[in-house]
C-alpha positions, 0 to 999 in steps of 0.5 A: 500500500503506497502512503505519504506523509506530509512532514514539512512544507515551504515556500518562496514568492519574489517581492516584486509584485505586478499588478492588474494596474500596472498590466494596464499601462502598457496593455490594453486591459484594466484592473476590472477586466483581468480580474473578472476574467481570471480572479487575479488581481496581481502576481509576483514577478522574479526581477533578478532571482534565478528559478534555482534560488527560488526552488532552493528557498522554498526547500530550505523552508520546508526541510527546516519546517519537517526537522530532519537534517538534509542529510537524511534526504535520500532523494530530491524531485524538483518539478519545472517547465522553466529551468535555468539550464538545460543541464545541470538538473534544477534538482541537483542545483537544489541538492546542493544549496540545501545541503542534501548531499546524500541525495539522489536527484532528478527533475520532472517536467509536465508543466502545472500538473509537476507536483502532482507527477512528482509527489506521485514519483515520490511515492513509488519511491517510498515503497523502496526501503531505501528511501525514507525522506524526500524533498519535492520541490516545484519552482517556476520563473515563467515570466521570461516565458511571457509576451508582454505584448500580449495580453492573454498570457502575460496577464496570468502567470507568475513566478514562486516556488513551492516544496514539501517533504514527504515521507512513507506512511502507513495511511493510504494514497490513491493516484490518477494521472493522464496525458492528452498528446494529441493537444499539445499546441494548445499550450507551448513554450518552443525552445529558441535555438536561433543561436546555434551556430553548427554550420551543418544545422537546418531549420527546425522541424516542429510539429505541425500546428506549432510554428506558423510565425516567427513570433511563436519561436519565443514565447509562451503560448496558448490557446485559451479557449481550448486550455479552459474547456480541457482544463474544466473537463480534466478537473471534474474527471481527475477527481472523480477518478482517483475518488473511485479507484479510493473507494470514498465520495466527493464528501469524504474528502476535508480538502481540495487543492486545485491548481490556481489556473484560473478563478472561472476554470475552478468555479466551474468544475467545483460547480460540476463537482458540487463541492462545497466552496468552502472545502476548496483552498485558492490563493489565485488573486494574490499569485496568479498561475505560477504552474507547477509552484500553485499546488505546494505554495497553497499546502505551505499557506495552509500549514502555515495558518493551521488548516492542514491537521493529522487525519484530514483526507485531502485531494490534489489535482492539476492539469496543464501543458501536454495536455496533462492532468491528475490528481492525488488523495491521501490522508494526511 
């Protein structure tokens, strides 16, 4: 029986915080038209901070917050669509900042539904008796990523980090994870290649329904119209999924963490759902989408105010880029 135990937890937003009105005087948009569309009212932007540095305090934080020493991590996962390098691994950057040089490490890289990847990759490792503690780390500098020319991305995402240490426990997890390939420009940031310089390199070949302009070589982007609808439907499916394979009712569960994508994609499923408002944690307003980093920034906000307790049963779900999504349930 797969089980995790949430031990400690962290979190690192920027100080720089963009805000709707800042957004509008060089956009054409305002505070009332982002906010109504979205229910983000500002996001925090990482002016000069490098992802690892952000992921490195957020693990800091939640290995300090679980009371083991770094060397008794046996395993670093760091989840991450916006690495500072290629090479080396965002996780070993992170092993070494924090001090876990006992440490095995590996990224993982489904953009928003990362934690959910890595926490469940963490938990076939517990299964192993040669891992006992393991950092998860999810971090994201995406405005690099944006075109702030554009306001339907650039107007949603911002920057954070997120970690948590989790370790074997003897309570049940329930996993649900899928892929939809088959939608993958509906949400893609290409790798720019325009500076390589081999003589015998050709122009790239993408995938048919990427690249049609030079603009989209760049920058993040993305299909709003079809990220809502597969966002919304993949919400309501991922959780009634993993609520059956666990055998429980959507009653049944204390709390749900979904990923802070958008304020009209959660209150949609949640009316699908029909979970009460009330049982849904969401920091959107104050974060906007930070992709991989929402889920375990919204656990470190939750700990930190006293919402997260011994025997709540709490159900995780992302989706995001590929088209991916998942969700989680585990008792706490």
């Amino acid at each position: 029986m797969r089980g995790i135990k949430i031990i400690g937890t962290g979190m690192y937003v920027p100080e720089t915080i963009a805000s709707n009105d800042w957004l509008s005087t060089f956009l054409d948009t305002n505070d009332e038209w982002i906010y109504s569309r979205t229910g983000i009212r500002e996001r925090r932007i990482s002016t000069d901070t490098p992802n690892f540095v952000m992921a490195s305090e957020a693990a800091k934080a939640a290995v300090a917050d679980s009371g083991i020493d770094p060397s008794e991590i046996d395993l670093v996962l760091a989840a991450t669509c916006s690495p500072d390098y290629f090479y080396p691994a965002l996780s070993c950057l992170v092993q070494h900042e924090v001090g876990a040089q006992n440490a095995a490490a590996f990224d993982i890289n489904s953009a928003c539904t990362g934690f959910i990847n890595a926490l469940d990759t963490a938990s076939r490792f517990l299964e192993d008796g040669d891992y006992r503690n393991i950092l998860v780390v999810a971090s994201e500098r995406l405005a690099p990523h944006c075109d702030y020319t554009d306001r339907s991305a650039s107007i949603l995402f911002g920057d954070g980090s997120g970690a948590a240490v989790v370790t074997k426990s003897d309570k049940p997890m329930w996993s649900y994870l899928s892929a939809k390939g088959d939608f993958f420009n509906a949400l893609y940031c290409k790798v720019d290649q325009s500076r390589a310089n081999c003589p015998l390199l050709k122009p790239d070949i993408a995938p048919v329904g990427i690249i049609d302009n030079e603009a989209k070589t760049h920058t993040l982007q993305m299909n709003g119209k079809a990220v809502y609808k597969f966002a919304v439907e993949a919400m309501d499916s991922a959780v009634r999924k993993v609520l059956e394979r666990a055998g429980l009712g959507l009653d049944d569960i204390d709390l749900y963490i979904p990923h802070q994508a958008n304020a009209r994609i959660i209150e949609s499923a949640v009316k699908s759902l029909g979970i009460p408002a009330d049982k849904v944690y969401v920091n959107l307003e104050k974060r906007g989408n930070t992709s991989s980093a929402c889920i375990p920034t919204c656990l470190a906000e939750l700990k930190q105010a006293g919402r997260i307790k011994d025997g709540m049963t709490i159900c995780l779900v992302g989706f995001g880029a590929g088209l991916t999504s998942g969700a989680i349930v585990f008792n706490q």
